[in-house]
C-alpha positions as CSV (number, residue, x, y, z in Angstrom):
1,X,-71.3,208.6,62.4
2,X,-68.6,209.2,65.1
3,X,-71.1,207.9,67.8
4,X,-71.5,204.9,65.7
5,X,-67.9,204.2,66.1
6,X,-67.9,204.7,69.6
7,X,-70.2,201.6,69.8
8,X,-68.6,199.7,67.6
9,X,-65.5,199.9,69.5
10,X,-67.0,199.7,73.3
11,X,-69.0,196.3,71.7
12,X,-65.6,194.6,70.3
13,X,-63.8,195.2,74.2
14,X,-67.0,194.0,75.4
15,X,-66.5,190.6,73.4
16,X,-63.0,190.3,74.2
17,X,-63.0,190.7,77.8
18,X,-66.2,188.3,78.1
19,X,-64.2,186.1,76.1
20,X,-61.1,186.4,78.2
21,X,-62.9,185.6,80.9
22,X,-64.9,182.6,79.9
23,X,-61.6,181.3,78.7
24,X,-60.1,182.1,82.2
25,X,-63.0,179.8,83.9
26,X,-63.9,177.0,81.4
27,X,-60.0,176.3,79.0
28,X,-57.9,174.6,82.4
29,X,-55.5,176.2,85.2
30,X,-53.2,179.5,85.4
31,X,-49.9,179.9,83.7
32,X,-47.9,179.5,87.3
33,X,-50.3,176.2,87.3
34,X,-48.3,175.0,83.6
35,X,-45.0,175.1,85.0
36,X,-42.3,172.2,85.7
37,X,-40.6,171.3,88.9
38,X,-37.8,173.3,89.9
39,X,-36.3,170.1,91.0
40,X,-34.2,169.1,87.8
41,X,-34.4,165.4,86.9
42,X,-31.0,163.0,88.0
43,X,-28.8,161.6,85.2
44,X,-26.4,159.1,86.5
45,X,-23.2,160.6,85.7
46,X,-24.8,163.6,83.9
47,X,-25.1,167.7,84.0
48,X,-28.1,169.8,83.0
49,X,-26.4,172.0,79.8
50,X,-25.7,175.6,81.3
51,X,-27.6,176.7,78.4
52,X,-30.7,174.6,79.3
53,X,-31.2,176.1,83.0
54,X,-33.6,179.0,83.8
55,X,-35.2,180.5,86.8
56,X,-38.5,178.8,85.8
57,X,-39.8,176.2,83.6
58,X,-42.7,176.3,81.2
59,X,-44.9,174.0,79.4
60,X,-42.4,173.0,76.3
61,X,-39.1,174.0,77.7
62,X,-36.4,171.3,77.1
63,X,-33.1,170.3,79.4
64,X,-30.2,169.1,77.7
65,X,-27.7,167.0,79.8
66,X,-24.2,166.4,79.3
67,X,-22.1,163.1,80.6
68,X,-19.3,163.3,83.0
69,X,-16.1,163.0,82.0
70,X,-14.8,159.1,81.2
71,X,-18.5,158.6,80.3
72,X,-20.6,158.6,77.1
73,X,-24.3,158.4,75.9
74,X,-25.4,156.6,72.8
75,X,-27.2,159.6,72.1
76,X,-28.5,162.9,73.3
77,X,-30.2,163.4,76.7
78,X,-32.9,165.7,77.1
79,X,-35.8,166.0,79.2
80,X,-38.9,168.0,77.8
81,X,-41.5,170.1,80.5
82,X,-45.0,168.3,79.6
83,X,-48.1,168.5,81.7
84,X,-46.3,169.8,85.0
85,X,-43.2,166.8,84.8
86,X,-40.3,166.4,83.1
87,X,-40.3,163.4,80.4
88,X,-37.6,161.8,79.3
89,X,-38.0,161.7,75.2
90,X,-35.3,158.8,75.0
91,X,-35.8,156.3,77.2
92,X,-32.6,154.6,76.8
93,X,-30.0,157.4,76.4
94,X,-28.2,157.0,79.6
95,X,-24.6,158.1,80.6
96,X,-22.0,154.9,80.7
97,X,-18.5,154.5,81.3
98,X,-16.4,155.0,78.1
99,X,-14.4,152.4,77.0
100,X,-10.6,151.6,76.0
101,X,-9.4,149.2,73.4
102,X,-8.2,146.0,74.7
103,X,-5.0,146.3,76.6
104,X,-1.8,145.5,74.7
105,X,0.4,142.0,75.4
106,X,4.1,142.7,76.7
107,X,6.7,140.3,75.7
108,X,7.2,137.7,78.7
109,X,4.5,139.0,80.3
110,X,0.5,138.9,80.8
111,X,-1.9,141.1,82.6
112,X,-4.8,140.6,84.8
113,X,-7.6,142.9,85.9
114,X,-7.5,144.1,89.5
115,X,-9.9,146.8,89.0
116,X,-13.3,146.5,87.3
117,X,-14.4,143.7,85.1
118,X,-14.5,145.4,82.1
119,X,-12.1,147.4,80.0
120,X,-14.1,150.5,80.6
121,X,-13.1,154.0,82.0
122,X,-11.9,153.5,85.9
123,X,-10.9,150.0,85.0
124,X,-7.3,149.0,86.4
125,X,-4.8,146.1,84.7
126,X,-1.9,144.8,86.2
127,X,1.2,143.5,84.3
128,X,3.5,140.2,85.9
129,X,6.0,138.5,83.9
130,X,6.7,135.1,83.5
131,X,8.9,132.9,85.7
132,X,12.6,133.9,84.6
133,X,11.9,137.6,84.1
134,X,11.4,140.5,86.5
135,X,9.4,144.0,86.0
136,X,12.0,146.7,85.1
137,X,9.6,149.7,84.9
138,X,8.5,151.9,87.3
139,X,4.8,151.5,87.0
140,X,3.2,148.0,86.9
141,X,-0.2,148.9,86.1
142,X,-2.6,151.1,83.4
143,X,-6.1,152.1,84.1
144,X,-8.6,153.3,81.2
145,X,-9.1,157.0,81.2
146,X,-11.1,159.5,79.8
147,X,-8.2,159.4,76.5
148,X,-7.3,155.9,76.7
149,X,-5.2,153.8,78.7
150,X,-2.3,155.8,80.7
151,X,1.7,155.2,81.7
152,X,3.3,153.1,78.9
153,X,4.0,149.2,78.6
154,X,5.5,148.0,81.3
155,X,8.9,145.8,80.5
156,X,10.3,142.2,81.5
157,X,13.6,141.8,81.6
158,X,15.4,138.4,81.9
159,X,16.4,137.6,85.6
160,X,20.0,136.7,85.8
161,X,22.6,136.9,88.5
162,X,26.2,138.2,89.1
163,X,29.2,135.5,88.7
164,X,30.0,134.1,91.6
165,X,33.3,135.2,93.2
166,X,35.1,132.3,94.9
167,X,38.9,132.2,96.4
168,X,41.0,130.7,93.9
169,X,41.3,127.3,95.2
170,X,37.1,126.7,94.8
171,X,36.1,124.9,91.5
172,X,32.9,125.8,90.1
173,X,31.0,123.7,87.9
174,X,28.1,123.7,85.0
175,X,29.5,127.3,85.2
176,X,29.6,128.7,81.6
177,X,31.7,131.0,80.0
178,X,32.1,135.0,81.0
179,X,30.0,135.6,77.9
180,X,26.7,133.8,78.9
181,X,24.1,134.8,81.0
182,X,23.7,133.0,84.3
183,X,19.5,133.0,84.5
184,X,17.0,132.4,86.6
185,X,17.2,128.8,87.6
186,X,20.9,128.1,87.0
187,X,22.5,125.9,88.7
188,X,25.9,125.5,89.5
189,X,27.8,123.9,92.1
190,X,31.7,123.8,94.0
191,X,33.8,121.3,94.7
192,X,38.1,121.8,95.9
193,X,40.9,121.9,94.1
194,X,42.8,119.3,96.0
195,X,41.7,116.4,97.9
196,X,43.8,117.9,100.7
197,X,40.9,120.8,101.0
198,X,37.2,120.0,102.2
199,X,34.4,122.6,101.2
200,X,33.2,124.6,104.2
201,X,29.5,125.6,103.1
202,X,26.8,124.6,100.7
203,X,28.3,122.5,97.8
204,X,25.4,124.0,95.1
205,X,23.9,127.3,94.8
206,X,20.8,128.5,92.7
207,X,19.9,131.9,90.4
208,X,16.8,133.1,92.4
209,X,13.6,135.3,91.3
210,X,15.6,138.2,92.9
211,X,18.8,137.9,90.8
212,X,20.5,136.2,94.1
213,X,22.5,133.1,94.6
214,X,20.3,131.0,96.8
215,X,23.4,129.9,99.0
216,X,26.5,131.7,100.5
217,X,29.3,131.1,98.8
218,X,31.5,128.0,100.2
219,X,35.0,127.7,100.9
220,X,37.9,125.3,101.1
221,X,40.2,124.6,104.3
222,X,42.6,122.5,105.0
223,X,41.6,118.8,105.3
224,X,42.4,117.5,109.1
225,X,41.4,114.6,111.5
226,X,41.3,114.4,114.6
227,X,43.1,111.5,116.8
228,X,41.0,108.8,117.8
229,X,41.0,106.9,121.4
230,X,43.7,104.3,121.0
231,X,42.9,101.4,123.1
232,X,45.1,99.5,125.9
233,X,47.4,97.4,125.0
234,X,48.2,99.0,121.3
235,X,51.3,100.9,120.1
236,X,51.2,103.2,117.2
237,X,54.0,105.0,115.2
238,X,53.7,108.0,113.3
239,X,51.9,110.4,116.3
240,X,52.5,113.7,115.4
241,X,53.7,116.6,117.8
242,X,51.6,117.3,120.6
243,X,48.6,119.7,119.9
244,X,49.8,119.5,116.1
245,X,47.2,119.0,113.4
246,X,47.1,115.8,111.4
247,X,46.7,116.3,108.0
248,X,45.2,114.9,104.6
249,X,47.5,111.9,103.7
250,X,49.3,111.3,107.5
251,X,49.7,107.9,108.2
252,X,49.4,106.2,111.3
253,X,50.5,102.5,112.1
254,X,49.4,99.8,114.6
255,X,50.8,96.9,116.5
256,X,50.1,95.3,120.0
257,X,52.4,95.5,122.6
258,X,52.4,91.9,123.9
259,X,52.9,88.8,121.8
260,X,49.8,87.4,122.8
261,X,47.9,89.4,121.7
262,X,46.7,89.6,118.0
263,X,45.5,93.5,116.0
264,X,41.6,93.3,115.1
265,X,41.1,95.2,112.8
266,X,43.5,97.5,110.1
267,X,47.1,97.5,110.6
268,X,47.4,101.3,109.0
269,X,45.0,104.0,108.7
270,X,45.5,107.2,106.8
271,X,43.9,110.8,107.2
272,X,41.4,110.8,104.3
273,X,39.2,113.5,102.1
274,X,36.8,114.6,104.4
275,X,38.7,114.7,107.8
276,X,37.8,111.1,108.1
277,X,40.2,108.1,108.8
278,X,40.3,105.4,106.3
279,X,39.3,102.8,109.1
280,X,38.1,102.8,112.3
281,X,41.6,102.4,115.1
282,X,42.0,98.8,115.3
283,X,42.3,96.8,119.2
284,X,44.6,94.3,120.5
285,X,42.6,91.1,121.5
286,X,43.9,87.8,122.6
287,X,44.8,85.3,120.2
288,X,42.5,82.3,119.7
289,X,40.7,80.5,116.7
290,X,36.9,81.2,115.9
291,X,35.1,78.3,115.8
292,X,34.1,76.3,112.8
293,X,30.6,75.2,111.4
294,X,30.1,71.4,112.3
295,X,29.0,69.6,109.2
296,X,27.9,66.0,110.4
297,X,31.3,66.1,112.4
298,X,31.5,66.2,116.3
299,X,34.1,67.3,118.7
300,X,35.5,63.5,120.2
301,X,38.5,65.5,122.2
302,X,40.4,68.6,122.5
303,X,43.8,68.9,124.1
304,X,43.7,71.0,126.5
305,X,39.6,70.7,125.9
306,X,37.0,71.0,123.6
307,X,35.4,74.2,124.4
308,X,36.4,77.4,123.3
309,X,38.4,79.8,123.9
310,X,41.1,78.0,121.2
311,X,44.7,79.7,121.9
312,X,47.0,79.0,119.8
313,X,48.6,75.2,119.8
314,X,45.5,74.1,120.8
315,X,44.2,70.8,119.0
316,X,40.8,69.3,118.4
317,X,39.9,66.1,117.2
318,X,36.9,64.9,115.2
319,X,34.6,61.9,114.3
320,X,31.7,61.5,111.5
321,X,28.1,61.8,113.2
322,X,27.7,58.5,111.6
323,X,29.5,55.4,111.3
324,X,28.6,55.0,107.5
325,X,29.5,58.7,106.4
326,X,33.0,59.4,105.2
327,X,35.3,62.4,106.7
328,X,36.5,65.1,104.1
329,X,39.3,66.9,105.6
330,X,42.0,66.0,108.0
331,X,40.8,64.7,111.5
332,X,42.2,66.9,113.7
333,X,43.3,70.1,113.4
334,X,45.5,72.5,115.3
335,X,45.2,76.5,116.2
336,X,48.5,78.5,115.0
337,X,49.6,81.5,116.2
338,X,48.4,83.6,114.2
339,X,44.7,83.0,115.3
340,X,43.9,80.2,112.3
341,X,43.3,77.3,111.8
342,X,46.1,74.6,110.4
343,X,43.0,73.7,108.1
344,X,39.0,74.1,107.7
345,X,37.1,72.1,110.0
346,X,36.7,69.0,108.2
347,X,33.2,67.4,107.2
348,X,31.1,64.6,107.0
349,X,29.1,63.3,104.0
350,X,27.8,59.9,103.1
351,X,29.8,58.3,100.5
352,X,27.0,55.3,100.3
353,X,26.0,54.7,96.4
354,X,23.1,53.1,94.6
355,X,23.1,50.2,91.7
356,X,25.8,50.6,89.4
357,X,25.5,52.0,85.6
358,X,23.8,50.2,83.0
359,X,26.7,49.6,80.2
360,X,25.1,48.5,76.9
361,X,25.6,44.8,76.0
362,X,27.5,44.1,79.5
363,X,26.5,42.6,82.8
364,X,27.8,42.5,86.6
365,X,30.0,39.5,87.5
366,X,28.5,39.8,90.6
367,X,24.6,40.0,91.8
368,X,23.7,43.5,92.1
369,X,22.9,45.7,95.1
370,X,20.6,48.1,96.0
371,X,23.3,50.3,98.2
372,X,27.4,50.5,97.9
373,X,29.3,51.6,100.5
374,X,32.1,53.8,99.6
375,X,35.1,52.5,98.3
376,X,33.5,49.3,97.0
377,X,34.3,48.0,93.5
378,X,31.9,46.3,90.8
379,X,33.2,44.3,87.8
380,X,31.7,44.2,84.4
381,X,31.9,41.7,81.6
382,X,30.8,41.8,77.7
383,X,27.5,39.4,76.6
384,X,28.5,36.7,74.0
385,X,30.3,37.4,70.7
386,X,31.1,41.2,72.2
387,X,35.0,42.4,72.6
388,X,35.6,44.7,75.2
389,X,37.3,47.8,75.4
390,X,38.3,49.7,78.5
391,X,38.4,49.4,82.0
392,X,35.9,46.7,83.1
393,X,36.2,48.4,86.9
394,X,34.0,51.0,88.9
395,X,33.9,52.4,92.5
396,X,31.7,54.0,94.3
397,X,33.2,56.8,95.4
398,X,31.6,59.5,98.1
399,X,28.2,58.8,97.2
400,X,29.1,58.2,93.0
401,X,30.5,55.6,90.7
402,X,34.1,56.6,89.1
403,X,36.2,54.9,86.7
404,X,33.7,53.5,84.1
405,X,35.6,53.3,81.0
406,X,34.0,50.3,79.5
407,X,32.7,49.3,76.0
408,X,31.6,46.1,74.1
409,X,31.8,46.0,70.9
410,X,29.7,44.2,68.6
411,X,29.6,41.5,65.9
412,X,29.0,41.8,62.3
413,X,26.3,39.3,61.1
414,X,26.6,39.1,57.0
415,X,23.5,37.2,55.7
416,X,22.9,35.6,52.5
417,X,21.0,38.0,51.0
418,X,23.5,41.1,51.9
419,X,25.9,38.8,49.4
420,X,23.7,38.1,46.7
421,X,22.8,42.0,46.5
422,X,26.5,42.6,46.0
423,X,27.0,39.2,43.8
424,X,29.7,37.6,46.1
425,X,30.5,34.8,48.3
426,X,33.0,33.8,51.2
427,X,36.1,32.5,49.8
428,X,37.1,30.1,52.3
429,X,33.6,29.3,53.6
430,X,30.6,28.1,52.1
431,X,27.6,30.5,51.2
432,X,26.2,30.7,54.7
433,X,25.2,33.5,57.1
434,X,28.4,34.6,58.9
435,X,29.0,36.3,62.5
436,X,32.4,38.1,62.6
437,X,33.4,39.3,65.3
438,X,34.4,43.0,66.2
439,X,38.0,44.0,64.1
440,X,38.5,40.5,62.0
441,X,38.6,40.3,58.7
442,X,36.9,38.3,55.9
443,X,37.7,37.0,52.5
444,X,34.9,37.5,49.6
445,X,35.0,36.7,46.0
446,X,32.9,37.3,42.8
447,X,29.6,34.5,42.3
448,X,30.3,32.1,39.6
449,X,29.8,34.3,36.3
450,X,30.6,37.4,38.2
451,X,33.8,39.4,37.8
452,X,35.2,42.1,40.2
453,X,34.9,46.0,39.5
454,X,38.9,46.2,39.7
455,X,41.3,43.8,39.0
456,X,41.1,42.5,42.2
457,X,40.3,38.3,42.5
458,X,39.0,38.7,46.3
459,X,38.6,41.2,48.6
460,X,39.1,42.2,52.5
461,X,36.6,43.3,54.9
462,X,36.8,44.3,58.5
463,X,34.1,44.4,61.4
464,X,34.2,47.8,62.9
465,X,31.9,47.5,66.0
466,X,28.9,45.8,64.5
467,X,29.3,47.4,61.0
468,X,31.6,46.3,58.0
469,X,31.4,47.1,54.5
470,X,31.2,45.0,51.7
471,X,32.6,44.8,47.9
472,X,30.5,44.2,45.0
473,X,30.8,42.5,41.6
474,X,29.2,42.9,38.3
């Protein structure tokens, strides 16, 4: 029985060993052949958990990475040992850079990025305010950190600049009052109290980006001017002192020296605003008469001559260019002392005129002409049965016919039918057509079987240039 055992037992190793060992040559490699690289796979911006590393790696063992700080996977990372080489199970869990809400707006400010191009961790924004305001914080700029964005809002305060300070005697306009804020962009500008004072310096300053006046302050001095060159031959009262400053308001008069001579120019000048003389110094020139514009006049003589220069008591004498023009002005004329003429150089024109007027219902006396000469006189008279009224004269007179002040008036011509319309008749005439003439009167009376409108037995009617009313019976 026991020896049965025995052989039972030494049979079963038997089994297993051959086994073993058939297993050992036909199932595949060794157990050091199963293992994974030592070399650990790469995450971008990823660790291998401490928990997941071991001296060796085996068919089935799994590494577990963690991302860096400021980055974050969509979900967990792990790498599983399979067939000698580490296999990623999600393909598409990766470490990326965390990201921060969308940067907050400042008031009177903006930002812009200057790091990145994405609000994710490592990103950088900048803050800049708006024209008119300046950055008043410390730190301009927040970047996007593991916890969010860091430093706090920036601030933009409105620019502004310090009141001006002035000497007393500078005005300073557009300036507003002590309570108001002189801004960015304000502009204000000086001017003197007195016209006697001149502004030394810019006459307008500006509130820059930097909270200073673009311009130095100006200032007011004394207003001065200096003394001209006075020519030869010209006297002047009211020189000051030698050396001595002239000042705003001094007055400074001029005359020549020699009789002869005449001032050209201003007889006074005065020290104006702005160190400037009202006029330039005036100049002592010899006296003579400018010469005048010849209008269809010559020069016939000149005593002493006809040519310039014309001192004074010098006379020239003049004649029409032509024989039919007619002179306006005196015919000679004399240079007075003064360096003017006694009168304007005289002119010429032509005084000739064409046919007289047409006046209604009148005629020449005389054949008309196709040209006048000046001064000639033309005579109207009135046609047949026309009185006239007026002056019956015209003359042609430089180049145009004056004095027509005539009228003929005209007859009245009552016919027989303007009677029998109003049922009357002459009363010292028989029934005819009658021509009165302009202002006489006529006598009418009722037709047989006809009696007046009024108690009137005949009535009175007076030609009034060409028209005269009639009575009527019933």
């Amino acid at each position: 029985m026991q020896s049965g055992l025995v052989f039972l037992c030494l049979s079963f190793f038997a089994c297993v060993y051959t086994s073993a060992h058939e297993d050992a040559v036909d199932v595949g490699p060794s157990a050091d052949a199963k293992a994974c690289p030592e070399t650990l796979p790469v995450v971008d911006n990823g660790e291998v958990s401490p928990m997941s590393l071991k001296s060796n790696y085996t068919e089935g063992d799994r590494l577990l990475y963690a991302c860096q700080q400021g980055y974050v996977s969509l979900g967990k990372i792990i790498f599983v040992c399979q067939k000698n080489q580490w296999i990623n199970i999600r393909d598409n869990a990766k470490c990326s850079r965390k990201r921060c809400e969308l940067p907050a707006d400042i008031p009177n400010g903006r930002f812009v990025i200057v790091n990145g191009t994405d609000f994710v961790y490592g990103a950088t924004v900048k803050y800049i305010c708006k024209e008119g305001y300046q950055m008043v914080s410390r730190m301009d700029t927040r970047t996007c950190l593991a916890m969010g964005w860091d430093n706090h809002l920036p601030e933009c305060a409105e620019l502004s600049c310090p009141p001006p300070e002035t000497e007393s005697n500078v005005i300073m306009d557009a300036l507003p009052g002590y309570d108001t804020t002189l801004r960015y962009g304000h502009r204000i500008q000086f001017t003197c109290n007195s016209p006697g004072l001149k502004l030394v310096g810019p006459n307008e300053a500006t509130c820059q980006e930097n909270g200073e006046w673009s311009n130095r302050l100006p200032q007011c001095e004394e207003v001065t001017c200096e003394l001209e060159e006075i020519s030869s031959g010209v006297s002047v009262v009211g020189l000051p002192e030698k050396y001595a400053l002239i000042k705003y308001g001094h007055k400074l008069q001029f005359y020549c020296s020699h009789p002869e001579m005449a001032l050209t120019g201003r007889g006074e000048v005065t020290c104006s605003a702005g160190g400037t003389w009202s006029s330039p110094f005036p100049k002592c020139e010899a006296v003579t008469c400018k010469e005048g514009q010849l209008n269809n006049v010559r020069i016939v003589r000149g005593v002493p001559g006809r040519a310039p220069p014309y001192k004074p008591k010098h006379i020239l004498y003049f004649q029409c260019s032509h024989s039919n023009m007619i002179m306006m002005g005196p015919s000679s004329i004399t240079c007075r002392s003064d360096g003017t003429w006694n009168s304007p150089y005289p002119t010429c024109i032509d005084g000739a005129c064409g046919p007289p007027p047409n006046r209604r219902f009148s005629k020449l006396t005389t054949t008309p002409k196709a040209r006048y000469r000046h001064g000639e006189t033309v005579q109207y008279t009135c046609q047949r049965n026309h009185i006239m009224e007026g002056n019956p004269y015209s003359t042609c007179n430089q180049g145009t016919w004056t004095g027509v002040h005539l009228r003929c008036l005209e007859p009245c011509i009552v016919t027989d039918e303007d009677m029998d319309d109003k049922k009357i008749e002459p009363r010292d005439y028989r029934k005819q057509t009658l021509l009165i003439l302009h202002g006489y009167y006529m006598a009418f009376v009722c037709q047989y079987g006809r009696r007046p409108a009024t108690s009137r037995t005949y009535f009175m009617s007076q030609c009034n240039n060409g028209v005269m009313y009639l009575p009527f019976c019933q």
